[in-house]
Backbone as a chain_set.jsonl record, in Angstrom:
{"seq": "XXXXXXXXXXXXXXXXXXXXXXXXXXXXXXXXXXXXXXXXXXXXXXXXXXXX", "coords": {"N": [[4.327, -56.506, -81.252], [4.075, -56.31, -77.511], [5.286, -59.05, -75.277], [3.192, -59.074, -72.842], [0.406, -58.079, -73.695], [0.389, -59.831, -75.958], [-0.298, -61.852, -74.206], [-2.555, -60.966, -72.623], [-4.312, -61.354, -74.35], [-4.132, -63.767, -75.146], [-4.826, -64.702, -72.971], [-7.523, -64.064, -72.975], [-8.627, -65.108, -74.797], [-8.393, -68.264, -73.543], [-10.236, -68.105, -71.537], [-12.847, -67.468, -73.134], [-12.804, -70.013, -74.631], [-13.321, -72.083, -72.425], [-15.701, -71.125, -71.609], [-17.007, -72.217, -73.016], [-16.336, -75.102, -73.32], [-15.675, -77.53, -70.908], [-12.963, -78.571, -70.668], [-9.975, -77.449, -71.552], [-7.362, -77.601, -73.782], [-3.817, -76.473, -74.027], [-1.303, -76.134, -76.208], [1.852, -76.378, -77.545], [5.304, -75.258, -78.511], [8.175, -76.138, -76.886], [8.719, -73.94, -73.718], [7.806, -71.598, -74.191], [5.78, -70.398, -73.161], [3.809, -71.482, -72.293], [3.137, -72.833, -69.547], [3.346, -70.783, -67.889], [1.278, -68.49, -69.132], [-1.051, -70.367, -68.224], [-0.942, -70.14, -65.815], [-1.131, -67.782, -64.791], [-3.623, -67.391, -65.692], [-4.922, -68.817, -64.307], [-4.587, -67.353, -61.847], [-5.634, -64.634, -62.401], [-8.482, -66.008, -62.434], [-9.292, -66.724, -60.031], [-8.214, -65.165, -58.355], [-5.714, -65.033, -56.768], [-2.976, -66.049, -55.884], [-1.57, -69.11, -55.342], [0.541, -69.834, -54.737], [1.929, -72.287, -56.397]], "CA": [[3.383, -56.442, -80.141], [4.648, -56.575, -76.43], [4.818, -59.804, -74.878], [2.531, -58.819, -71.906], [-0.292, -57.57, -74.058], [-0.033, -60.991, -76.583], [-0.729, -62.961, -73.329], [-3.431, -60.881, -72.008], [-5.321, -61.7, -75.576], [-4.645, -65.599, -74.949], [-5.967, -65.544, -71.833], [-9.353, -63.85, -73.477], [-9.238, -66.973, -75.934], [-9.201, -69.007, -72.392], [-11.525, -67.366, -70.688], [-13.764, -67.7, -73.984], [-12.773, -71.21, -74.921], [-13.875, -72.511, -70.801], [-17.186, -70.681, -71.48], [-17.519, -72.919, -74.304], [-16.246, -76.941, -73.402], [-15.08, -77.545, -69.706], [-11.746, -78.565, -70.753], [-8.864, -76.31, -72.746], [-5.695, -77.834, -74.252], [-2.815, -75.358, -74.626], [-0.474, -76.632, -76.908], [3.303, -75.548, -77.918], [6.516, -75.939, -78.38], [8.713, -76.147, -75.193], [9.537, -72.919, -73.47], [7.158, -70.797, -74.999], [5.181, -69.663, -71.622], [2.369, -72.025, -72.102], [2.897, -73.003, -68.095], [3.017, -69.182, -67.979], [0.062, -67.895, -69.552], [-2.004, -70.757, -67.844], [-0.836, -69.506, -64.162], [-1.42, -66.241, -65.072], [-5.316, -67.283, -66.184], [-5.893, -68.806, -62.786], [-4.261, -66.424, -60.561], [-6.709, -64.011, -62.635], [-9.71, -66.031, -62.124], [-9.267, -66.636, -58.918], [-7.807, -63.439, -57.522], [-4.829, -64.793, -55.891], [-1.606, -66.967, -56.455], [-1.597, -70.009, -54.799], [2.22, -70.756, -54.481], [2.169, -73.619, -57.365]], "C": [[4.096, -56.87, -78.86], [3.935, -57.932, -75.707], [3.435, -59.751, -73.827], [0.897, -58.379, -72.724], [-0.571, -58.84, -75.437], [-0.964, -61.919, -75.142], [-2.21, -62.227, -72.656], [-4.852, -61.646, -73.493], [-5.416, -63.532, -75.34], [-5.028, -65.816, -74.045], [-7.448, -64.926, -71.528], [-9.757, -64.938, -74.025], [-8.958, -67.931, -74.723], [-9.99, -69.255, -72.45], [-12.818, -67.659, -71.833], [-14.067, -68.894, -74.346], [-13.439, -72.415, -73.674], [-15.203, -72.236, -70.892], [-18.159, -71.903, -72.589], [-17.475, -74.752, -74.182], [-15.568, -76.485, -71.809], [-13.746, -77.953, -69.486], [-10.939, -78.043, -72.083], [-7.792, -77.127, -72.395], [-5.24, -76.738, -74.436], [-1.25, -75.891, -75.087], [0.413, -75.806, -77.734], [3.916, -76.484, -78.02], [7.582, -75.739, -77.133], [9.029, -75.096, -75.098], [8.593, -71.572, -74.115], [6.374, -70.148, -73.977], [3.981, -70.262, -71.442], [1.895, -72.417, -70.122], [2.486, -71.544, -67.386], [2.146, -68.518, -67.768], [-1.09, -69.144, -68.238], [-1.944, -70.528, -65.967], [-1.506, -68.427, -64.471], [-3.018, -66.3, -65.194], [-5.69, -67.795, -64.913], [-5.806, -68.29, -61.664], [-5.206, -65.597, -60.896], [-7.865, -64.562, -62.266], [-9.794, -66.054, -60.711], [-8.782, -65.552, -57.695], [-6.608, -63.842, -56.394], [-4.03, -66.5, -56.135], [-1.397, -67.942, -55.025], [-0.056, -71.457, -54.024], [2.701, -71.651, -55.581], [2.649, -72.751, -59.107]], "O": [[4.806, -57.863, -79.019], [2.73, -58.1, -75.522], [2.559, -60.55, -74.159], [0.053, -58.455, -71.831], [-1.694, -58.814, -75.94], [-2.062, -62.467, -75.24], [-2.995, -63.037, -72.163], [-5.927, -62.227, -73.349], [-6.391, -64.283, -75.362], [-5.604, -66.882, -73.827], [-8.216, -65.057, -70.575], [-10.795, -65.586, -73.892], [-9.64, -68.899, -75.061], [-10.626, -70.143, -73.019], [-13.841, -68.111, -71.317], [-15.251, -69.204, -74.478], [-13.961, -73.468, -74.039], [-15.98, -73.0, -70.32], [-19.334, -72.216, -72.781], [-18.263, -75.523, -74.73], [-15.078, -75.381, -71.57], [-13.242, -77.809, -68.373], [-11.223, -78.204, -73.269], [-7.339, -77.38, -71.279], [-5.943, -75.867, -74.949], [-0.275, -75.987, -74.341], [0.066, -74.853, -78.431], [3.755, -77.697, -77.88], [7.335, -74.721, -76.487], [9.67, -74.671, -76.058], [9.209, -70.561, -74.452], [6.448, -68.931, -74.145], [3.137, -69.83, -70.657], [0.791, -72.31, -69.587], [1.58, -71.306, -66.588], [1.913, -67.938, -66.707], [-1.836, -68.563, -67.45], [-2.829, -70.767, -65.146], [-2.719, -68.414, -64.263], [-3.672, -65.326, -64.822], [-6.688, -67.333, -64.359], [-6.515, -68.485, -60.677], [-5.99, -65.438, -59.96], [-8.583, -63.757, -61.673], [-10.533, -65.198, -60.227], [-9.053, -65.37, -56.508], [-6.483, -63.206, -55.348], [-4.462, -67.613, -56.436], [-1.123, -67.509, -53.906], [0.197, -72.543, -53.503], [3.921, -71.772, -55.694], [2.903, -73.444, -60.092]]}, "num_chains": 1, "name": "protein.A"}
C-alpha cells in the first residue's frame, strides 16, 4: 500500500477518534511520521499550514 494513502486512513482514525474523546495519543517508534501524519491532520482541518 502507498505511503500517502496509509496516512490518509490514519488521519480518518483521527478525525474519528477526536469525534469520540477530546484528546488523541499517537504513539510509535521514532521516525515513523507520527509528527508527520499529525501536521498533516491539522493543516487538513484547518485548511492551511501554519509554519510550525
Amino acid at each position: 500500500m502507498d505511503k500517502d494513502i496509509k496516512r490518509v486512513i490514519y488521519i480518518e482514525k483521527i478525525d474519528a477518534a477526536f469525534r469520540m474523546v477530546p484528546v488523541v495519543a499517537i504513539l510509535g517508534p521514532r521516525q515513523t511520521g507520527k509528527t508527520t501524519l499529525v501536521k498533516m491532520y491539522f493543516v487538513r482541518e484547518r485548511g492551511q499550514d501554519e509554519g510550525r
